[in-house]
C-alpha positions, 0 to 999 in steps of 0.5 A: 549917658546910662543912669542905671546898671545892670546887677545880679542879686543872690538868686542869680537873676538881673534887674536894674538899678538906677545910679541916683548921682546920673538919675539927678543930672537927668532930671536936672536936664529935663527940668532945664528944657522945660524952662527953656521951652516957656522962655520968650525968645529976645526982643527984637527977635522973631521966629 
């Protein structure tokens, strides 16, 4: 999913702008990763 989009200022030239909606579920995404990263598999369980 894009988290930032292409605009063109008054100058005519093109930088991009992170949506702050998108930018907020990726880093949600990350942040859950990492916890399930250093989360311990179930007892009983091994890998």
């Amino acid at each position: 999913m894009p988290f930032s989009f292409k605009e063109t200022d008054d100058d005519g030239l093109t930088h991009y702008v992170a949506d702050p909606e998108r930018a907020a579920r990726v880093a949600g995404t990350a942040v859950a990763h990492a916890r399930l990263r250093h989360t311990p598999p179930p007892s009983g369980e091994s890998s």
